[in-house]
C-alpha positions as CSV (number, residue, x, y, z in Angstrom):
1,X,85.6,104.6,201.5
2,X,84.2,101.2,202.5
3,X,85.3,98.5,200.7
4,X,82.6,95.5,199.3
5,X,84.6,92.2,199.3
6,X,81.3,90.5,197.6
7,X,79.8,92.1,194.7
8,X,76.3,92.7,195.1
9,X,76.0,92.4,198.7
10,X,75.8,95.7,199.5
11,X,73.1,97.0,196.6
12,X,71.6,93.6,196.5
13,X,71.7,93.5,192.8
14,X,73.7,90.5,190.7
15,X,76.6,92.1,189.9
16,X,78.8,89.0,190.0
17,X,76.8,87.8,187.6
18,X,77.1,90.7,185.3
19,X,80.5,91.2,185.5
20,X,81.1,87.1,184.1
21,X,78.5,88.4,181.3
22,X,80.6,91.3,180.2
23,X,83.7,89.6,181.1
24,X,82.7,86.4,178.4
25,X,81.4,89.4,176.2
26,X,85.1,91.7,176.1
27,X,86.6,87.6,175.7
28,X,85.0,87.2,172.4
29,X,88.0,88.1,170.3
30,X,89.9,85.6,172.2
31,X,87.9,83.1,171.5
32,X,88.5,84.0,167.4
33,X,92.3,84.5,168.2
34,X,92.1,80.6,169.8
35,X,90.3,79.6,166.6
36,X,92.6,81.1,164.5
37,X,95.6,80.1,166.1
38,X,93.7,76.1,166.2
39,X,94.1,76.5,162.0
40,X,97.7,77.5,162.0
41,X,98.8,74.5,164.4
42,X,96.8,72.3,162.6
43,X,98.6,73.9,159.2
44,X,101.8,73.8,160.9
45,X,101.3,69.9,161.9
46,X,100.0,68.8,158.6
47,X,103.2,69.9,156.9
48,X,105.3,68.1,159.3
49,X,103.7,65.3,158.3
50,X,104.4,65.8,154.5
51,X,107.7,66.5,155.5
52,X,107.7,62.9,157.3
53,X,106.4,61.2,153.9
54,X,108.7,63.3,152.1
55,X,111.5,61.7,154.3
56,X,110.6,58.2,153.8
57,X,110.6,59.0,149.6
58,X,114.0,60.6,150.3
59,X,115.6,57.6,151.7
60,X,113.7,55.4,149.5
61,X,115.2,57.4,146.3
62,X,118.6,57.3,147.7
63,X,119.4,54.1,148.1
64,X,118.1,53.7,144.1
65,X,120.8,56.7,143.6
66,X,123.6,54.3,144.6
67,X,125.3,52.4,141.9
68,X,126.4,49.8,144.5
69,X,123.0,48.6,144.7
70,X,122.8,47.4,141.0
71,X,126.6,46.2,141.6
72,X,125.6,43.3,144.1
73,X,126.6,40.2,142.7
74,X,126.0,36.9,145.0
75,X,127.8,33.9,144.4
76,X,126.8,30.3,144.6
77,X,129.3,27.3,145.4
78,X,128.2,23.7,144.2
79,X,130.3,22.0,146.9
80,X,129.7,23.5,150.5
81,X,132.2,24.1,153.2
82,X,134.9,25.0,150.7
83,X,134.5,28.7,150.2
84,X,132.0,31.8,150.1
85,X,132.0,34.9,147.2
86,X,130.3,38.1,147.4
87,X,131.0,40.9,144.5
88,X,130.1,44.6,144.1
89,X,131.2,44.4,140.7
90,X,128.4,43.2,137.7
91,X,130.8,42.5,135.4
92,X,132.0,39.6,137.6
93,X,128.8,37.5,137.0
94,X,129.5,34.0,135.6
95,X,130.5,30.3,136.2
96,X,133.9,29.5,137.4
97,X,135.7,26.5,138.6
98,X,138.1,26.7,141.6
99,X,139.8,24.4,143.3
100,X,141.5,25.2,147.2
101,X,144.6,23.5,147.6
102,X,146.0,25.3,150.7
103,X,144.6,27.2,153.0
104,X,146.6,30.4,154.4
105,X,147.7,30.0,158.0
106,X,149.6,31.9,161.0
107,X,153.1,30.5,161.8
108,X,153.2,29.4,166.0
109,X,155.8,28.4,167.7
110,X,156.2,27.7,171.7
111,X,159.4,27.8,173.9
112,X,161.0,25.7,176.4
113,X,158.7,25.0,179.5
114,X,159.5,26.1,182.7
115,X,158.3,24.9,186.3
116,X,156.8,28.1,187.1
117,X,154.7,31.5,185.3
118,X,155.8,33.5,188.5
119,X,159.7,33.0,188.8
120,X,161.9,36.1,187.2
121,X,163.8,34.5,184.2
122,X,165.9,37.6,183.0
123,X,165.6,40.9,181.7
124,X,166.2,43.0,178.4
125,X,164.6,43.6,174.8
126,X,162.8,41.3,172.4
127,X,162.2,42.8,169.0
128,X,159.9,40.7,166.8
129,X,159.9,41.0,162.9
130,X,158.5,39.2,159.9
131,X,159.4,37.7,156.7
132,X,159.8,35.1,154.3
133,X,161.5,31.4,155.0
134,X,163.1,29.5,152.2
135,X,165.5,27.1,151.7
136,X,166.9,24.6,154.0
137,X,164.8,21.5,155.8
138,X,162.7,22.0,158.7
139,X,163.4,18.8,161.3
140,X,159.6,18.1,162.2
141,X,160.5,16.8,165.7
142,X,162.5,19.8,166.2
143,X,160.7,22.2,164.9
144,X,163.5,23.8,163.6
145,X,165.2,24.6,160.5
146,X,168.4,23.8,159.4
147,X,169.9,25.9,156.2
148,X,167.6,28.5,155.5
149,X,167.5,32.2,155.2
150,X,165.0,34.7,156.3
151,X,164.0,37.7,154.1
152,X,162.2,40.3,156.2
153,X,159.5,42.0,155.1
154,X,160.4,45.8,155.0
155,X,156.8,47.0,155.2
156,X,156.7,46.0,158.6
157,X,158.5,48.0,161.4
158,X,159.6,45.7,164.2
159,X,158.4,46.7,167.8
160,X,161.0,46.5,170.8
161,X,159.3,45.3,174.1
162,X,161.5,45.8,177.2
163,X,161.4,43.6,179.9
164,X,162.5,44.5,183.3
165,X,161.8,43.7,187.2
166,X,158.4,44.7,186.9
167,X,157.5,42.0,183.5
168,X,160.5,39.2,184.0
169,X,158.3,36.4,184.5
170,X,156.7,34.1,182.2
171,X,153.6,35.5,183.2
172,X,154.9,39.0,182.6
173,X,156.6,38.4,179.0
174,X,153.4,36.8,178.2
175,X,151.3,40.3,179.1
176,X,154.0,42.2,177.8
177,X,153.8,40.9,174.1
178,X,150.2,41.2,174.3
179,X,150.1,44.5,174.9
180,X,153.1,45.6,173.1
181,X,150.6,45.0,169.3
182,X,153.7,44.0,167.7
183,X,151.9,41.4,165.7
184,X,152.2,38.3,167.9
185,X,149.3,36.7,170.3
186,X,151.3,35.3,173.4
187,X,149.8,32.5,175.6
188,X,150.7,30.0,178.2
189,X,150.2,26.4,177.7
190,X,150.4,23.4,180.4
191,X,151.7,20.4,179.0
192,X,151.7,18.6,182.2
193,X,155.1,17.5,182.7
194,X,157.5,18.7,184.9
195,X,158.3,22.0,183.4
196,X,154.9,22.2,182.3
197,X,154.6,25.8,181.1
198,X,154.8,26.5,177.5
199,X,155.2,29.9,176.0
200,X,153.0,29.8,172.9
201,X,153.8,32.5,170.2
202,X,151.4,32.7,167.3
203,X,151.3,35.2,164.6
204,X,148.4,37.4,164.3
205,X,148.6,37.6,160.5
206,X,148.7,34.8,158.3
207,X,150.9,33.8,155.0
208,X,154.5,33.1,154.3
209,X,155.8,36.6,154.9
210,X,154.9,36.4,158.4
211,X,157.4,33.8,159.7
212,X,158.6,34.9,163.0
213,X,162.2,36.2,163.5
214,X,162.8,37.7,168.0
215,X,166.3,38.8,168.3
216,X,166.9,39.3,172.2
217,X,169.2,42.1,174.0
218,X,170.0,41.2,177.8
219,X,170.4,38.1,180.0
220,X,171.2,35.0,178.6
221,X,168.8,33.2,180.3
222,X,166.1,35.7,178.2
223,X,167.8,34.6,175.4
224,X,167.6,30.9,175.7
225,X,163.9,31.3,176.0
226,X,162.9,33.4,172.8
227,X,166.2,34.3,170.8
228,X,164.9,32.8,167.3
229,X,166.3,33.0,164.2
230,X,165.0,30.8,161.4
231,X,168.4,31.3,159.2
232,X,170.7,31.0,162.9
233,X,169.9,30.2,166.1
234,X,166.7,28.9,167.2
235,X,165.4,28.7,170.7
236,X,161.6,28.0,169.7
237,X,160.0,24.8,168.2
238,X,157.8,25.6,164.9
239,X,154.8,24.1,166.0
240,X,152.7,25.2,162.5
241,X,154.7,26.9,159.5
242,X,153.1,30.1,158.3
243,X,151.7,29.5,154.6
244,X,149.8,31.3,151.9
245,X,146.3,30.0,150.5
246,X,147.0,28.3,146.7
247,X,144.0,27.8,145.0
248,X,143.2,28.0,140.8
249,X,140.1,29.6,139.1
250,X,139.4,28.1,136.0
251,X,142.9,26.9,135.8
252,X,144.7,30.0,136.6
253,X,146.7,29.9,139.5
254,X,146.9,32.0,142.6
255,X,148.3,32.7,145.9
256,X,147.2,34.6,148.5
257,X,148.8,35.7,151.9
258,X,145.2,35.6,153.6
259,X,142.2,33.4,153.6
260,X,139.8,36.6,152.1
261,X,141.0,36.4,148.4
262,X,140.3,40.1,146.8
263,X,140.3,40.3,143.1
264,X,141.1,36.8,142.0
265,X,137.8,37.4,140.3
266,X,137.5,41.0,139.4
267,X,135.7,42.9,142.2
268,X,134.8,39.5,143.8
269,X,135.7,38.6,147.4
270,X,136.6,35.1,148.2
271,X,136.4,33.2,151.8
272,X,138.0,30.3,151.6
273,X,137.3,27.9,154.3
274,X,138.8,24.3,153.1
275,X,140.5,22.4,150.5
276,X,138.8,20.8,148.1
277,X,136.9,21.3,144.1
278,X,133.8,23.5,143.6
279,X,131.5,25.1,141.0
280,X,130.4,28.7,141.5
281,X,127.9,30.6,140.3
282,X,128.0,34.6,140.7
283,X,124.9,36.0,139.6
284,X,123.4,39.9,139.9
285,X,121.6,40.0,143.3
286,X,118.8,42.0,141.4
287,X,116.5,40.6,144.5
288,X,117.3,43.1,146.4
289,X,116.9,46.2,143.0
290,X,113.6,44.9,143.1
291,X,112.5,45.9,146.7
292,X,114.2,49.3,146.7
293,X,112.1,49.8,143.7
294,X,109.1,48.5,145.3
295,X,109.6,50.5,148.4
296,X,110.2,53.5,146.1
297,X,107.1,52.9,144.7
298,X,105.5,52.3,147.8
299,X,107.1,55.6,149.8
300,X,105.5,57.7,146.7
301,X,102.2,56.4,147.1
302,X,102.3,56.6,150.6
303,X,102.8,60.1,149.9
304,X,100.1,60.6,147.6
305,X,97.9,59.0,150.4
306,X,99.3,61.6,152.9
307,X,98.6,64.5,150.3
308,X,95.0,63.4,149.4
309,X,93.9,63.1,153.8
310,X,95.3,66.5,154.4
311,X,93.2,68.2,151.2
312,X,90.1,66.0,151.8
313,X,86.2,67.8,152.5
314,X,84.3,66.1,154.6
315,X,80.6,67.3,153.2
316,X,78.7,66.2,156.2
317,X,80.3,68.6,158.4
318,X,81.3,71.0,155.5
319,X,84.6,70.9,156.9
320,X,88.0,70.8,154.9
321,X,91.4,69.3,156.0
322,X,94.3,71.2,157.3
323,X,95.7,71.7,153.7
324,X,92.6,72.1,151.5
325,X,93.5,74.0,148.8
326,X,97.1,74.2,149.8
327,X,99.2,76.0,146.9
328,X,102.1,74.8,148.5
329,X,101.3,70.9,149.1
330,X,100.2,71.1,145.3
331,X,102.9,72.7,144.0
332,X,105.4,70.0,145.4
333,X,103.2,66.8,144.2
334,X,103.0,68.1,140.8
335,X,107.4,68.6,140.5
336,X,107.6,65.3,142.0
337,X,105.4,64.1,139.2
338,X,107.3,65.7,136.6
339,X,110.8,64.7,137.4
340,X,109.0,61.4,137.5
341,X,108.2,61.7,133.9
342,X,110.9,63.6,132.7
343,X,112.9,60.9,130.5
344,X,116.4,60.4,131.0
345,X,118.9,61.4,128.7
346,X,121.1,58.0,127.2
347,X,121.9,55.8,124.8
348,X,120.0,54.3,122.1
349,X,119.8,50.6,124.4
350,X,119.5,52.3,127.7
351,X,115.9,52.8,129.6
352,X,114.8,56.5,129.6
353,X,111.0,56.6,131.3
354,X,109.9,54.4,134.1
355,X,107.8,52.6,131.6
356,X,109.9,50.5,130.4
357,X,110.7,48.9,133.7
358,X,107.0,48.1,134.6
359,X,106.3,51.1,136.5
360,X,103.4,53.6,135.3
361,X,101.4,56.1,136.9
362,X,97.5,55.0,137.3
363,X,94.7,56.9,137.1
364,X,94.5,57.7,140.5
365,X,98.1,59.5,140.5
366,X,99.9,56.7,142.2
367,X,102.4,54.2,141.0
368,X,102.1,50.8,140.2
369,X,104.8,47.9,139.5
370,X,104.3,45.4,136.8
371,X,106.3,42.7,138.8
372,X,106.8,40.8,135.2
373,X,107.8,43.4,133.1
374,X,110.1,44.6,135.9
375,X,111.8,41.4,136.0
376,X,112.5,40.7,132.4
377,X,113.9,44.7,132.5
378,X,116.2,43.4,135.5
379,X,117.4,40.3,133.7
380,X,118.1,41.5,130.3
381,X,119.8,45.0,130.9
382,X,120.7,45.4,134.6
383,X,123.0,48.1,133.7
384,X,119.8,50.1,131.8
385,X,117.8,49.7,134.9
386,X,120.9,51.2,136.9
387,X,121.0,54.2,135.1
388,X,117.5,54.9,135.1
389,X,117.9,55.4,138.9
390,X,121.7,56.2,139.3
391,X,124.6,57.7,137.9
392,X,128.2,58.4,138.6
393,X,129.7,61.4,141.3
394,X,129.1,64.5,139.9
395,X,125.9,63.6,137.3
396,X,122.6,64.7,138.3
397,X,121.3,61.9,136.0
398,X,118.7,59.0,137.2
399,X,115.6,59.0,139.3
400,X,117.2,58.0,142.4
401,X,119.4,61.0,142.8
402,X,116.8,64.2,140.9
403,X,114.6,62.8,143.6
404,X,116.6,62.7,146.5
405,X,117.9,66.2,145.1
406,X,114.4,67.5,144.3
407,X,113.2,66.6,148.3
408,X,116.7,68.2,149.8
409,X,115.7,71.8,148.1
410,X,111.7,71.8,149.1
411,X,113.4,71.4,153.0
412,X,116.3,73.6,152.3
413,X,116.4,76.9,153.3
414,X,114.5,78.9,150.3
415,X,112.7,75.9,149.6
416,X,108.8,76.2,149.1
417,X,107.9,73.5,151.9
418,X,110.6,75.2,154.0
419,X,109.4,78.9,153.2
420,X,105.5,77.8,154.2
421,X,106.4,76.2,157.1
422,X,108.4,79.0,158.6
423,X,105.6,81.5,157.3
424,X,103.3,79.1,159.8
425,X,105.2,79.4,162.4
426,X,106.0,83.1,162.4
427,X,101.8,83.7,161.9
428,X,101.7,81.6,165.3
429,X,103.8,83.5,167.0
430,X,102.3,87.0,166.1
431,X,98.9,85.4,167.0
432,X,100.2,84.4,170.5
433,X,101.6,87.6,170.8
434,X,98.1,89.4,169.7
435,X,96.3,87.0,172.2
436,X,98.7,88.0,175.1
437,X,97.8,91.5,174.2
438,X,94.3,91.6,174.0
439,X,94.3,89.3,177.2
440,X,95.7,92.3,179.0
441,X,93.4,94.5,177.3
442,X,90.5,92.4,178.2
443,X,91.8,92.2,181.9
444,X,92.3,95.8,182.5
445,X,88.7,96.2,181.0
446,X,87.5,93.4,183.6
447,X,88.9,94.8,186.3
448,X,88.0,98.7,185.8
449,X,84.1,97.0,185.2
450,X,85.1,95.2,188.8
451,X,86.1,98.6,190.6
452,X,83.0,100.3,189.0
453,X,80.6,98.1,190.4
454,X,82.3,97.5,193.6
455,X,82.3,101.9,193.7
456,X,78.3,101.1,192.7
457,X,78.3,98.9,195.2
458,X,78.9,100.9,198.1
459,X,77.3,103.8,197.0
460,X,73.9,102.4,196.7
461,X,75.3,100.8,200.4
462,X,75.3,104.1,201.5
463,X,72.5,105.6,200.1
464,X,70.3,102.2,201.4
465,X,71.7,103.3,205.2
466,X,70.7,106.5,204.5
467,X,67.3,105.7,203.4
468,X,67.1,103.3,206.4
469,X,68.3,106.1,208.7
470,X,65.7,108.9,207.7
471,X,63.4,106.4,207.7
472,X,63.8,105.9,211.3
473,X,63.7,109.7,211.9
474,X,60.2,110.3,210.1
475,X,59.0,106.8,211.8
476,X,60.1,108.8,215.3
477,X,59.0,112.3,214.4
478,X,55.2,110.9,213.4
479,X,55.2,108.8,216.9
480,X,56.1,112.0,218.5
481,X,53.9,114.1,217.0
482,X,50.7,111.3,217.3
483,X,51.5,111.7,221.3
């Protein structure tokens, strides 16, 4: 049978045209599928963005659910450039009096020079350890000691370095020791005279227990270079002694094997930096307890903002948000609010609603801060405030951390902003499944409508040749027969 490529050519009738008008017309339930589908995305979006605003009251909440952050204490010097103090400890708030005498230091001490870093000087096996001088005098142009014994520290484990052909230089012992982390810092020093390079060994930690003790295995010439022993032989001039820091708060003495003093005041850190007489002042940082609950307050509203778009009606084009309505979205303002409101169990002096800090609830559902009343809170029970949002490992008391816990369960698996979501989803995927079936449905239809007409097509094809043909004959026959 004859094939028409263009519908419509052979029966002169529109059937394109047709065919795009019952094609739009079997298409219709696609278009409500599209629709439909257009809802659930939009649905599916809007709770991504609760979950967004969820996330920033999350993270707002649990850094209020930290005790740390009510711990901060900063301190103050009166005299700069002698120290620094930072606590985590509240109870360490108050005015002290300290005075640096000493500062902590790392003992150094450098060797004989020699006319060349690349020469071989011997070979064998240094071992460094630590511990304590005392006793005897140390000759300061020397820098050596004469009658003194050396206690070694037993905590530390002293590291043997080898040196062979392939590290005997002064170069080599130098790179060696370095990379051997056997807690000495080896460099090479020019002094400018004729045997001009210096071996310089310093301690990397400072304090008295980390004098420097080398005993040496091998060639004598190895020896003569580092074999040192404070209480014996000495081959090395002490160039600075190792020390502790000596300082006294409010009268009390103390020494300290490092610079960073832990605990002279309890749960206070102190940098010492020079010698010298200063006033400090360690307050409660409660600067920075204000902002986390002013960003608190601020992630809350933000998501009452975020809930209050998504549920709006827009009357002029009768149209309502993606989450008008929403049981859901409702359902997880309203527990927010309630664990909001819910007091906290404590003593009789302890804060139990938000209240009593300066924040309330307006009319409007959000929060508000009463900077004033906050501050007075902050300065007068610190500790209150800190249990209103936090509490110890393993309580589910404060704010801070039933927030934090409330927002982890409506994401969790189970959880009602979890549970919609995923119903969302699923929906969108049977509707895109229902759309790629009726699309097949609606092309098979198409396409049978297509073969129909093109069947029409060359049928009335046919029958118009055949009309043309007899018409011919009867044209022929009556010119015959008028003859």
């Amino acid at each position: 049978m004859a094939t028409i490529t263009s519908l419509g050519v052979g029966s002169n009738l529109d059937l394109a045209t047709l065919l795009t008008q019952l094609q739009t017309a079997e298409s219709q339930p696609l278009v409500a599928l599209e629709a439909k589908a257009k809802s659930y995305t939009s649905k599916l979006s809007a709770y991504g963005t609760v979950q967004s605003a969820l996330g920033v009251l999350q993270s707002a909440a649990k850094k209020l659910s930290d005790p740390a952050l009510f711990q901060t204490v900063t301190g103050t010097p009166t005299v700069s450039g002698i120290l620094a103090a930072s606590s985590t400890d509240a109870s360490s708030a108050g005015n002290y009096s300290i005075t640096v005498s000493q500062l902590a230091q790392s003992q150094s001490a450098i060797a004989a020079g020699q006319a060349s870093t690349t020469t071989a000087i011997g070979n064998g096996k240094i071992t460094m350890d630590f511990g304590t001088i005392t006793g005897g005098t140390l000759d300061p142009a020397t820098g050596q000691y004469s009658g003194a014994t050396f206690a070694a520290d037993a905590t530390r484990v002293a590291k043997p370095i080898t040196i062979d052909a392939s590290n005997n230089t002064l170069a080599g012992i130098r790179d060696a020791i370095n990379g051997a982390d056997a807690g000495v810092t080896a460099s090479i020093v020019n002094d400018g005279s004729g045997t001009p390079n210096r071996l310089v060994l310093v301690s990397t930690q400072t304090g008295e227990a980390s004098s420097m003790r080398i005993s040496v295995d091998g060639d004598a010439a190895l020896q003569n270079l580092l074999g040192n022993d404070p209480a014996g032989t000495q081959n090395l001039k002490q160039t600075v002694a190792a020390q502790n820091a000596k300082l006294t708060v409010n009268g009390i003495a103390i020494t300290s094997a490092s610079n960073t003093v832990k605990e002279a005041i309890q749960g206070s850190t102190l940098t010492l930096v020079n010698t010298g007489t200063t006033g400090l002042s360690m307050k409660a940082n409660t600067t920075s307890v204000t902002g986390a609950i002013n960003d608190f307050v601020k992630a809350y509203n933000s998501l009452q903002s975020t809930a209050t778009t998504l549920t709006a009606y827009d009357a002029d084009t009768k149209t309502g948000a993606a989450l008008m309505g929403d049981s859901t979205l409702r359902n997880l303002q309203t527990r927010i609010r309630q664990a909001l409101t819910t007091p906290q169990a404590g003593g009789t002096d302890d804060f139990k609603v938000l209240t009593e800090i300066g924040v309330s609830f307006q009319k409007d559902g959000t929060l508000a801060v009463d900077s004033t009343k906050l501050d007075k809170a902050l300065g007068s029970n610190l500790e209150g405030v800190s249990k209103l949002f936090a509490s110890a490992t393993g309580s589910t008391s404060g704010y801070g951390k039933q927030i934090d816990a409330l927002v982890t369960d409506l994401n969790s698996t189970g959880g009602s902003l979890k549970v919609a979501s995923d119903g969302v989803t699923q929906t969108i995927k049977q509707l895109d499944k229902q759309y790629d079936a009726m699309q097949t449905r609606v092309d098979d239809t198409v396409d049978r409508y297509r073969k129909q007409f093109n069947q029409l097509d060359v049928l009335v094809n046919s029958m118009n040749s055949t009309l043309s043909y007899l018409k011919q004959q009867f044209d022929a026959m009556t010119a015959s027969t008028g003859k």
